[in-house]
C-alpha positions in Angstrom: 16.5 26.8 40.0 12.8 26.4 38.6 10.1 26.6 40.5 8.9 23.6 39.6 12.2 22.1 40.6 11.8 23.7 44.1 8.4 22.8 44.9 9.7 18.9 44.1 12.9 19.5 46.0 11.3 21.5 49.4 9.7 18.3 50.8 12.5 16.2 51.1 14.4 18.9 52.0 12.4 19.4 54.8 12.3 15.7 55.9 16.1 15.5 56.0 16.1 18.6 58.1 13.3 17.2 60.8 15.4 13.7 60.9 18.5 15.4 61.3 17.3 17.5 64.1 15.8 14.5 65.8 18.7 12.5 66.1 20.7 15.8 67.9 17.9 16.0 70.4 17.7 12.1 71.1 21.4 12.0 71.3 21.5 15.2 73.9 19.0 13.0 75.4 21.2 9.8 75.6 24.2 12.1 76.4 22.5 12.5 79.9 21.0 9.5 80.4 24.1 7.8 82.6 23.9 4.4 80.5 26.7 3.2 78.9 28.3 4.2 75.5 27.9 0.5 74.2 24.4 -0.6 75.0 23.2 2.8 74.4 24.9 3.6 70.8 24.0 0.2 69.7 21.0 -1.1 70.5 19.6 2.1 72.4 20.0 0.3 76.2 16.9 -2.5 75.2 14.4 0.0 75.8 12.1 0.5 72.6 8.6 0.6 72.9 6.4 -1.8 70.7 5.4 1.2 68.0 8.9 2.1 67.5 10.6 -1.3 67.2 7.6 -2.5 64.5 8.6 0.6 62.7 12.4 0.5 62.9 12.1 -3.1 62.0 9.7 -2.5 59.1 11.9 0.2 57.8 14.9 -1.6 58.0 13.4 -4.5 56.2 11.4 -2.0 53.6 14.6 -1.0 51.3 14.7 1.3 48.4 14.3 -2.3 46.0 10.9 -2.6 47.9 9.7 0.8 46.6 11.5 0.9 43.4 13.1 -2.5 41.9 10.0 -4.3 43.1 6.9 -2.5 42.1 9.3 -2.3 38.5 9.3 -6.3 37.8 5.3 -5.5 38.8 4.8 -3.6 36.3 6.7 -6.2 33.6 5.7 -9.1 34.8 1.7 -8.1 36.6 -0.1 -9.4 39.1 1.9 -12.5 39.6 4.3 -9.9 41.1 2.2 -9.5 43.5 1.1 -12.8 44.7 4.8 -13.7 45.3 5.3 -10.6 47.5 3.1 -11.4 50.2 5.5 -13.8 51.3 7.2 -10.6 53.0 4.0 -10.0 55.1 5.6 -12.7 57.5 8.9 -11.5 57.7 8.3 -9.9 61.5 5.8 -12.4 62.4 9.0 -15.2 62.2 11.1 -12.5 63.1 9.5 -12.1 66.6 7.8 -15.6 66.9 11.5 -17.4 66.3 13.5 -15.3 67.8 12.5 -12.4 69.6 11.9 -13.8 73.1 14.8 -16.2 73.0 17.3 -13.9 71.8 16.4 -11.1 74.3 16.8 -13.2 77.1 19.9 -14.6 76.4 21.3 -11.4 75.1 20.5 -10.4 78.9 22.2 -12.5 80.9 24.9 -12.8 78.7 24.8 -9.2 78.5 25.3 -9.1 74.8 25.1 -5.9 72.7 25.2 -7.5 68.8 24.7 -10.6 67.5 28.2 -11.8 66.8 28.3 -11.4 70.8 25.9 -14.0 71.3 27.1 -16.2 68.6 30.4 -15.9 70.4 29.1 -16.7 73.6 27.1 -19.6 72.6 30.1 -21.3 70.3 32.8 -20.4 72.4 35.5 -19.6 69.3 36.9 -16.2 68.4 37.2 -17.3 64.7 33.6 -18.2 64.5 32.4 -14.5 65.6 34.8 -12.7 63.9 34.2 -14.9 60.4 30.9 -13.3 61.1 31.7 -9.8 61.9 33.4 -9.7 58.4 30.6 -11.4 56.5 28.4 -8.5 58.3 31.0 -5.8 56.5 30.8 -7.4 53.0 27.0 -7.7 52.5 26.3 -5.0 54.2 28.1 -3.0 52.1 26.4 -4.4 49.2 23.2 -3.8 50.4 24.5 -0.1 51.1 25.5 0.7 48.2 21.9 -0.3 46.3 20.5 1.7 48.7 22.4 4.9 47.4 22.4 4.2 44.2 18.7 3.5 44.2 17.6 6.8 46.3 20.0 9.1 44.2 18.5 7.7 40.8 15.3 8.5 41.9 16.0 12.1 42.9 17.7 12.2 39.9 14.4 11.0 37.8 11.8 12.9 39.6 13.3 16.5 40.7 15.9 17.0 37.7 18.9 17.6 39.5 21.8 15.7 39.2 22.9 11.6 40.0 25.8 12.7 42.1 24.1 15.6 43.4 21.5 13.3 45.2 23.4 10.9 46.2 25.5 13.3 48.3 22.4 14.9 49.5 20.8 11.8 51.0 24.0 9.8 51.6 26.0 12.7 53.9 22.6 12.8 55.5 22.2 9.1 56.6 25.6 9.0 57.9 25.5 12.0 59.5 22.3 11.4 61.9 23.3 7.6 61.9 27.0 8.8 63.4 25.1 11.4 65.2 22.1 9.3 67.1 23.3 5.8 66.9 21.0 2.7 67.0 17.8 4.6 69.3 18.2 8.0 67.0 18.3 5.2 63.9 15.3 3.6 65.6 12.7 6.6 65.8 14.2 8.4 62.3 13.2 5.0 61.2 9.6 5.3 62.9 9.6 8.4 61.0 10.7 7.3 57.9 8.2 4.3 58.3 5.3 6.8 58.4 6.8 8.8 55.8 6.6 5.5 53.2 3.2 5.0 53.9 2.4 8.8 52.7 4.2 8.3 50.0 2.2 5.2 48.4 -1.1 6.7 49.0 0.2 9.7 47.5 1.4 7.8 44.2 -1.5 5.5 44.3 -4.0 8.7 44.2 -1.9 10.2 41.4 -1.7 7.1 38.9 -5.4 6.0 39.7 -6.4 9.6 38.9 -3.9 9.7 35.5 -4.9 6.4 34.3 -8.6 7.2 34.6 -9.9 5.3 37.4 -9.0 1.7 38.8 -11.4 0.0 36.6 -10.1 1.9 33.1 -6.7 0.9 34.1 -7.4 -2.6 34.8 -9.5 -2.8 31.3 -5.8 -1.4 29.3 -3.6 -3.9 31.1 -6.5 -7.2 30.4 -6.5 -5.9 26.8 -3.1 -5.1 25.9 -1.0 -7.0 28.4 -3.6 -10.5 29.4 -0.5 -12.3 30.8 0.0 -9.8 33.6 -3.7 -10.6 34.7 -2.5 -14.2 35.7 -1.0 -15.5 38.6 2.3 -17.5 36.1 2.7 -14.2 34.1 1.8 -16.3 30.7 4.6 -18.8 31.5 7.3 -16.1 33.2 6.8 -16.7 36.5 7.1 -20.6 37.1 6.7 -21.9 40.0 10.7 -22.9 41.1 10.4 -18.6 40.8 7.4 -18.4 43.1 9.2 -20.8 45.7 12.5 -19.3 45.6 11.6 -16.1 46.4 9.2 -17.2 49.3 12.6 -18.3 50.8 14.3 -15.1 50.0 12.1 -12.2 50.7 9.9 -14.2 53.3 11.2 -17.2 55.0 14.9 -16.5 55.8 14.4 -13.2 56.3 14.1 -13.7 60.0 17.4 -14.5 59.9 19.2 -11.4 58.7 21.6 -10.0 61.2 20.1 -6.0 60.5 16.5 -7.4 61.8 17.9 -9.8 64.8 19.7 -7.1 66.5 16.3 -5.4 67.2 15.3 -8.3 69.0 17.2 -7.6 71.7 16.6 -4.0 71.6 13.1 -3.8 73.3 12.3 -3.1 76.9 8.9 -5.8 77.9 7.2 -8.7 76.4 4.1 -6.3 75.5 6.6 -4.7 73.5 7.4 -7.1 71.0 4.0 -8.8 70.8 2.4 -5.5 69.9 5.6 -5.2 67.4 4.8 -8.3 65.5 1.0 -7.7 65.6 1.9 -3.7 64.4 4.9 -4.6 62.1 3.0 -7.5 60.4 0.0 -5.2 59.3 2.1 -2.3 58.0 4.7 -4.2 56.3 1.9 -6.7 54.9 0.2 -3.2 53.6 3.9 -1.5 52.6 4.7 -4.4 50.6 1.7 -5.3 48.6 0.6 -2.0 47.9 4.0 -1.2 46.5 4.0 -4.2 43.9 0.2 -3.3 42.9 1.7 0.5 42.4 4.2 -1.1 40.0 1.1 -3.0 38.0 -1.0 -0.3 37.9 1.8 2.0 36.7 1.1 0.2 32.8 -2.2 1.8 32.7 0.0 5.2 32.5 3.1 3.8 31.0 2.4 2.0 28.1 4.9 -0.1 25.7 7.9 -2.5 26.4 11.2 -2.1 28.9 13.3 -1.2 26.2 11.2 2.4 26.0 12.5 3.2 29.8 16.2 2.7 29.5 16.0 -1.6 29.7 16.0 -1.1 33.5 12.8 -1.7 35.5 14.2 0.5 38.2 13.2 3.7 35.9 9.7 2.7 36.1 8.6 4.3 39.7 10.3 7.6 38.8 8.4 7.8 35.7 5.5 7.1 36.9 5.9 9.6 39.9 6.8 12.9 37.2 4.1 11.2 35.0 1.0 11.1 37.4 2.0 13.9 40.2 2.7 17.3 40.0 6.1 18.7 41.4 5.1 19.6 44.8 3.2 15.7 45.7 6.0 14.5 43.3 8.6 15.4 45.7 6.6 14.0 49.1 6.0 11.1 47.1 9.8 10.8 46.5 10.6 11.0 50.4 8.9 7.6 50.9 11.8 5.5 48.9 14.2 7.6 49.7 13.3 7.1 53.7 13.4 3.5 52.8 17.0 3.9 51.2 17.9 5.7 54.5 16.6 4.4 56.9 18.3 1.0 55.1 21.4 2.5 55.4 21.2 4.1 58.6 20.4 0.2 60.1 23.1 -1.6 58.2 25.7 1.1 59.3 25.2 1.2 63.0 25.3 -3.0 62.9 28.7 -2.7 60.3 30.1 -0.7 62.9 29.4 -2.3 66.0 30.9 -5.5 64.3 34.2 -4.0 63.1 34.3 -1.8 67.1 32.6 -4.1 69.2 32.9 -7.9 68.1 36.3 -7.5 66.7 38.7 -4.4 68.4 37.5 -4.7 71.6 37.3 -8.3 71.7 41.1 -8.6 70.4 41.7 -5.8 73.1 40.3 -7.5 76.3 42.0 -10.9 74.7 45.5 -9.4 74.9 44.9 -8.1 78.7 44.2 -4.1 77.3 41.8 -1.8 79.3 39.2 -0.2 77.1 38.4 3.2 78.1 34.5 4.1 77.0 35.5 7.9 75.4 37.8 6.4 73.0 35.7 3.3 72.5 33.0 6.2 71.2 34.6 8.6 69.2 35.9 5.0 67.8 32.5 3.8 66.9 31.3 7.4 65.6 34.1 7.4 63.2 34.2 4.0 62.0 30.1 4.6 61.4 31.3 7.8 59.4 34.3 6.1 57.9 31.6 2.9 56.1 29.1 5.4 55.4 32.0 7.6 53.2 33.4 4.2 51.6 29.8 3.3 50.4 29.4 6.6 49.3 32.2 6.7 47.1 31.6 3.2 45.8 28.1 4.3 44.8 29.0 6.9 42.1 29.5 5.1 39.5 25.9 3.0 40.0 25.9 -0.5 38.8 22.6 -1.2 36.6 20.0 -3.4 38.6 20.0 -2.7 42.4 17.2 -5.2 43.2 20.0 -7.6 42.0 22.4 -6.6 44.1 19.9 -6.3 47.0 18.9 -9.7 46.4 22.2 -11.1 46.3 23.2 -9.8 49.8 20.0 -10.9 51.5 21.1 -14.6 50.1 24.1 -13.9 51.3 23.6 -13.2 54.7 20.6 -16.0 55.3 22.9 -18.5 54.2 25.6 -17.3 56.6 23.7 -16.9 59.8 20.5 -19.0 59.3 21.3 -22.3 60.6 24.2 -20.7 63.0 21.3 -18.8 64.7 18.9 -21.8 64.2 20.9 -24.4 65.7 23.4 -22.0 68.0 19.9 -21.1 69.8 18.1 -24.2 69.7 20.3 -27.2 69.3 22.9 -28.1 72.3 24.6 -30.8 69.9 26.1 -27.5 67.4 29.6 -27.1 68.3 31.9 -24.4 66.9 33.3 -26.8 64.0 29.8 -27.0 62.5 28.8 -23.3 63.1 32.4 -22.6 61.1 31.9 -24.9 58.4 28.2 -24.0 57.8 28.3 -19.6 57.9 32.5 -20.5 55.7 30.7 -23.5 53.0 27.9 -22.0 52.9 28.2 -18.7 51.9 31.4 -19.6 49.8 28.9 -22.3 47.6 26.9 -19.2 47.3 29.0 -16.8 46.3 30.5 -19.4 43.4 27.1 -20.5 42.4 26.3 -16.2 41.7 29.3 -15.9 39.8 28.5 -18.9 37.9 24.9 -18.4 37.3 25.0 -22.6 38.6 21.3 -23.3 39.3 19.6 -26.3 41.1 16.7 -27.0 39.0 16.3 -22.9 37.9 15.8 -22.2 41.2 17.7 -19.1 42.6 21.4 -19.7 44.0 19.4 -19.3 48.1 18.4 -22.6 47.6 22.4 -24.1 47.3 23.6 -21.9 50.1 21.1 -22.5 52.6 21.0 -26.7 51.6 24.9 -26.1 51.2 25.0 -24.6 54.9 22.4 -26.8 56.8 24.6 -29.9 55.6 27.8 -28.7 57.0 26.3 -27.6 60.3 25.3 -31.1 60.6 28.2 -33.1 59.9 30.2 -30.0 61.2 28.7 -30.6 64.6 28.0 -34.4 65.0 31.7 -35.8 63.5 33.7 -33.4 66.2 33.8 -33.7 69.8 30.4 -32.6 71.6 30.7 -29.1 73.2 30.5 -28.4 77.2 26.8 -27.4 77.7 27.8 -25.9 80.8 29.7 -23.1 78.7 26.9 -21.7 77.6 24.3 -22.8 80.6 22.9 -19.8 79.9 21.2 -20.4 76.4 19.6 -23.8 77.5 18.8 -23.6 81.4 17.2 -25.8 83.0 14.3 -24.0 83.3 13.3 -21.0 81.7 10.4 -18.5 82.8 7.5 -18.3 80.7 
């Protein structure tokens, strides 16, 4: 081993070792704490504070496509990139405005510990909450697997080792302290991994400015040899059906997502989640746009056309962090996307568990008159949390080619699924369990078809049919079947509620 190669390697090293070591002490802590397995594993017994649940949230949302797949279509298409990503800056803001309060309450008295609990309570139906458990698995596992392959490529790019050898590294390490802490030791590792990102693009931002020559050098390269990436359409790239699209994917119907929703019911006061939105909105708004403009900026150091960096615009970051940043800031710049891609996978894991555990073996254990003993019920959940992790890992080795694509393609997934189920379950007494079925089943399925297709409405992405596709069926789902009892689910719409 170089020394080079060390210095670039000993900060993430280092990282991994301080987030393993604080999700041992936070589960010793938990161990002790008297609360029960279930609450406490997965969704740390609703007692976050507002710093950590803006941070695990932002984390969560803040995937390795934000810090790598992103800033690369910056850096083809410019500035236009950026303009379409502050969209993201109100992902928490309708997160916690839409959400937060309501679900929290009703995951209280219900006494709910996931989401697919709630949606079960509120639509009374078996089939509709485990329909969602499963489409839980499946995109999550997507998503999982572009978060390995997009962490180990970029230790692969930037210290010199090995593909494989990083993905092990990183992947063993965010199932192990995910199986380890469960959702509060995923919580503050995400806290830390939050603060870790934010390092990391000053870091880089330092490094290119200072390569390129200064802010305004840079920016007089890019207006002379790439004018189109000065304007907001690209020089006719980025039309506007692109623009809207992706307001709706990475921005609208992000509040939506199942990964994000479970941390509404995770917090301990009110003053919690209002300083989370107001925190989470300012830091994510900060994380996302100065990610992009780190991709733009990169052309003042890397010069000439995709086809020079491997025809992948995920190559980009990693060349410009060994191009602008010597080994040792090279490898604390690294930790910020890789905390991204772990703390990602971390979130999605501990919510893939509790669906397979929670909303569908106990559920069909209690249904069939069987007791459920909690020491079981946890080495359960620790070992299907381990078992995910290992089946992502092994998918993940041999990497598929655009992981902001597959990203993408999960987040549409899952919006379509559980948008209007949410939407409607939680705000609209008339949804009944026939429209909640045919909306999360017609949905996603027009979805799904319309990927595999490449079918477009008007070249506008394949979000726009699911969530149209989905809003329809909820509707004549609901209102061409018999009305539901309201007093099933008294508790989501009481008479009145306190402020």
């Amino acid at each position: 081993m170089s020394f080079d190669a060390l210095l670039g390697f000993a900060p993430l090293l280092i990282f991994m070792a301080v987030a393993v070591c604080m999700s041992i002490v936070i589960r010793r802590h938990t161990e002790h704490s008297g609360k029960g397995f279930l609450s406490e594993y997965f969704i740390g017994n609703r007692s976050l504070g507002g710093f950590v649940l803006a941070m695990t949230t932002v984390a969560t949302y803040g995937s390795v496509s934000s810090f790598v797949g992103g800033p690369g279509q910056a850096w083809d298409y410019g500035f236009g990139w950026v303009y379409m990503a502050t969209c993201q800056v109100t992902a928490l803001f309708l997160l916690y405005g839409i959400l937060g309060k309501r679900m929290a309450l009703i995951a209280r008295k219900i006494n709910a510990v996931t989401i697919v609990d709630v949606i079960r309570a509120r639509f009374q139906s078996n089939a509709v909450a485990t329909l969602s458990a499963l489409v839980i698995v499946v995109f999550f596992i997507a998503t999982m697997v572009a978060q390995f392959v997009g962490g180990a490529r970029l230790f692969e790019a930037v210290t010199g080792y090995s593909y494989v050898a990083g993905l092990l590294l990183f992947g063993i390490l965010a199932i192990v302290f995910t199986t380890i802490g469960g959702f509060r030791g995923v919580a503050f590792t995400d806290a830390l991994c939050g603060i870790v990102m934010l390092i990391g693009l000053v870091i880089l931002a330092g490094g290119i400015i200072t390569a390129g020559g200064g802010w305004e050098n840079i920016m007089v390269a890019i207006e002379t040899n790439h004018p189109e990436m000065m304007e907001p359409g690209a020089g006719g790239d980025m039309p506007w059906t692109l623009y809207f699209t992706q307001w709706l994917l990475v921005g609208v119907f992000t509040f939506c997502l199942p990964q994000s929703v479970v941390r509404t019911m995770s917090y301990d006061t009110t003053k919690a989640v209002h300083r989370a939105m107001l925190i989470g909105t300012i830091v994510l708004g900060f994380m996302m746009i100065a990610a992009t403009t780190l991709g733009v900026i990169s052309a003042g150091i890397l010069p000439g056309s995709l086809e020079d960096y491997g025809n992948s615009v995920d190559n980009i970051i990693p060349r410009a962090i060994v191009a602008s940043l010597p080994p040792v800031l090279g490898g604390i710049a690294i930790i910020g996307p890789i905390a991204a891609s772990i703390s990602t996978v971390s979130s999605l894991l501990i919510v893939a568990s509790s669906s397979i555990i929670k909303d569908i073996y106990i559920t069909w254990r209690t249904d069939h008159g069987h007791e459920v003993a909690e020491r079981p019920i946890a080495w359960g959940s620790q070992i299907i949390t381990l078992v995910i992790g290992v089946i992502v890992l092994v998918l993940s080795i041999v990497p598929p080619d655009v992981i902001w694509r597959i990203n993408m393609f999960a987040f549409g997934g899952l919006e379509t699924a559980f948008c209007w189920v949410l939407v409607f379950g939680l705000f609209w007494k008339r949804a009944n369990k026939y429209g909640a079925m045919l909306s999360m089943a017609g949905g996603t399925l027009a979805y799904c078809i319309s990927m595999a297709l490449g079918f477009t409405a008007f070249g506008m992405h394949q979000i726009t049919i699911g969530i149209s596709v989905s809003f329809i069926l909820m509707i004549i789902g609901s209102l061409a079947t018999k009305a539901p009892d309201v007093k099933a689910f008294a508790a989501f719409f009481p008479e009145k509620e306190k402020a």
